[in-house]
Structures are given as structure tokens and as C-alpha cells.
C-alpha positions in Angstrom: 82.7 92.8 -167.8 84.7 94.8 -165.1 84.3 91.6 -163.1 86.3 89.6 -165.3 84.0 86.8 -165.1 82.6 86.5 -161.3 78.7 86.3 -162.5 79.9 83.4 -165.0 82.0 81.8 -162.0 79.2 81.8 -159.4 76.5 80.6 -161.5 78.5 77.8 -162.8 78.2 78.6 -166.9 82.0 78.4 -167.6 85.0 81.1 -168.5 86.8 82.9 -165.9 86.4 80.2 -163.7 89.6 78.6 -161.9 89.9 74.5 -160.3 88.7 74.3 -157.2 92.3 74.8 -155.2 95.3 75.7 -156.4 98.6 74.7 -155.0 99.9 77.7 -153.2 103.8 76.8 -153.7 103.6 76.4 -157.3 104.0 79.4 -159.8 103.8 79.6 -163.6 104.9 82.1 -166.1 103.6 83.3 -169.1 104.0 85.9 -171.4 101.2 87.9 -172.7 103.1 90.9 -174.2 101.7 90.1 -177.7 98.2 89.6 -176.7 95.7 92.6 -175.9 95.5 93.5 -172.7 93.4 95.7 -170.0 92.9 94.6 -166.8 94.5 92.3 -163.9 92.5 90.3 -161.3 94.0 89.6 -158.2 91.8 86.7 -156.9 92.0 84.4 -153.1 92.6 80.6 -154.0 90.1 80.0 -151.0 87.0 81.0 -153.4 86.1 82.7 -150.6 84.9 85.7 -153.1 87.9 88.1 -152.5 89.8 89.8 -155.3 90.4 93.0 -156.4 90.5 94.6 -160.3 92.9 97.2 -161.2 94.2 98.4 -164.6 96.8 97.1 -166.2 98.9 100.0 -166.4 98.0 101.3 -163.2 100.3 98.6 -162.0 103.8 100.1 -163.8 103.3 103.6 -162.4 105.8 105.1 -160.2 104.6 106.0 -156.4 106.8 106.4 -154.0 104.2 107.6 -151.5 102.6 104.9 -149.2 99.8 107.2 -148.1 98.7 108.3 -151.7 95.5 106.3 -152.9 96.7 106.5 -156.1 95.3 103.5 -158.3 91.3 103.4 -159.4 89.7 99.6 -158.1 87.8 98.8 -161.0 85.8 96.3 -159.0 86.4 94.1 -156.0 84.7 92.2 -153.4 85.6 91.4 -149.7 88.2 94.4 -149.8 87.8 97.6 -147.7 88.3 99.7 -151.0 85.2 99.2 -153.8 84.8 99.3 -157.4 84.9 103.4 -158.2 87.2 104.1 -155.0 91.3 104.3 -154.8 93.4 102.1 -153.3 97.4 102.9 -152.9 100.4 100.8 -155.3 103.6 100.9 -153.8 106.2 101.0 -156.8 109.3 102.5 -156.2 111.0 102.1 -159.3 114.7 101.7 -157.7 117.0 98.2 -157.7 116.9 98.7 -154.0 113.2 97.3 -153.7 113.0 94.9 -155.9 109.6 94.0 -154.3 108.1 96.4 -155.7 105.0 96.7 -157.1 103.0 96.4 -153.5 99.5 95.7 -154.6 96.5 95.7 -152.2 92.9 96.8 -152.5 92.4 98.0 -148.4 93.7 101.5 -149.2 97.0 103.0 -148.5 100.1 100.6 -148.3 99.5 100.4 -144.5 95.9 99.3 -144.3 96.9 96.8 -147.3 99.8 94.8 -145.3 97.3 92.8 -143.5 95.7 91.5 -147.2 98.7 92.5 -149.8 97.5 91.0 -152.9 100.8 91.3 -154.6 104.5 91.5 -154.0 107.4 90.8 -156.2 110.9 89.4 -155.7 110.5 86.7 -153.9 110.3 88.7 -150.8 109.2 87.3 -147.6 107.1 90.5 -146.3 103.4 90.9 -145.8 103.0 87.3 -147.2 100.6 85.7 -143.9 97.2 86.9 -146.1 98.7 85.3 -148.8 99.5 82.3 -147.1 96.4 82.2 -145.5 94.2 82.4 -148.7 95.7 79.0 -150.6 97.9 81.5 -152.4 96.9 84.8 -154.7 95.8 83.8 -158.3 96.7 86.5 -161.1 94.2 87.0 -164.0 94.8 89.2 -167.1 92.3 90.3 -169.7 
């Protein structure tokens, strides 16, 4: 299920589905390192439908090239980029941006700013999408 759960979600039968809003300043950590894993969802708290699917290790891979579409979407919905297409992840691999990864699903790191999925650090960049969404759940399978 490339969706990682969306036909479950919308027609109400359980798994994959999340509470109806999730508080936007709260964050939770947990490590999955010993459990199998594949995939990552990047999912809108709004419900409004948006999120994007990439693959795991897609996400670790060096680019230092904003304009390179260099990550495969496995599936997404209300992104520019679709499920088969590219989409760019910013990762720069140096102390100096410890933002990095930049994750977005609109296609290079430009186009994604306005709806950047993912950002690390603590970093106060590119966050108005974000803010704007109820916050930016984070699924693994």
C-alpha cells in the first residue's frame, strides 16, 4: 500500500489513521532503528488530504543541488509533484546546515519553500506552510 493507509483513512475502517488535530507545538521522538522499515509519509494535520510519500533512504542521500529533482514521490496528493514523478531533497551533509534534509514534494527546493514538508534543526525557515497546516505529521512504514 504505497498510500500508507489513505483508502483505510477515508473510508473510516481503522489503521493509518491519525486523531482528528494534532497539537502543532508538541513533538515526540521515537526510535525505529530496530524495526523494518520502507517508507516515510509526510502528512498536513489539517486532514485537508495533503502528504507526500518518499523512500526511506531517499531521505539520507547527499544533494547539494537545489535544482536536481532528485528523489522518486512514491505517492502524494495536493502536491504539484505526483506519485511516479521527482521532487528535489535538499541534504547537504555539512555541520554548517544543520537543517538539512529539506523535504518537499512541489519539485525543486525553490518551488517547495512555499509547502516544505520537512526541515531539521530547529530552524525557523520555510516554516509558514507548516504553520499553516496544524503542523506536518511524520509516518514510517
Amino acid at each position: 500500500d504505497p498510500d500508507m493507509g489513505t483508502q483505510r483513512e477515508e473510508q473510516g475502517g481503522g489503521g493509518g489513521g491519525t486523531a482528528p488535530m494534532w497539537s502543532k507545538i508538541q513533538n515526540s521522538y521515537f526510535s525505529f532503528r530496530h524495526i523494518p522499515h520502507s517508507l516515510v509519509r509526510f502528512q498536513t494535520g489539517d486532514h485537508t488530504g495533503t502528504y507526500c510519500v518518499v523512500s526511506y533512504s531517499a531521505i539520507g542521500v547527499a544533494n547539494t543541488d537545489g535544482d536536481a529533482q532528485n528523489t522518486l514521490v512514491v505517492s502524494s496528493q495536493g502536491t504539484s509533484v505526483v506519485g511516479g514523478q521527482y521532487t528535489n531533497i535538499l541534504n547537504r551533509h555539512n555541520a554548517v546546515y544543520d537543517e538539512d534534509p529539506w523535504i518537499g514534494c512541489e519539485g525543486t527546493h525553490s518551488d517547495n519553500i512555499a509547502a516544505m514538508l520537512w526541515g531539521e534543526g530547529g530552524t525557523a525557515f520555510h516554516v509558514a506552510f507548516k504553520d499553516n497546516s496544524n503542523g506536518i505529521g511524520v509516518f514510517v512504514k
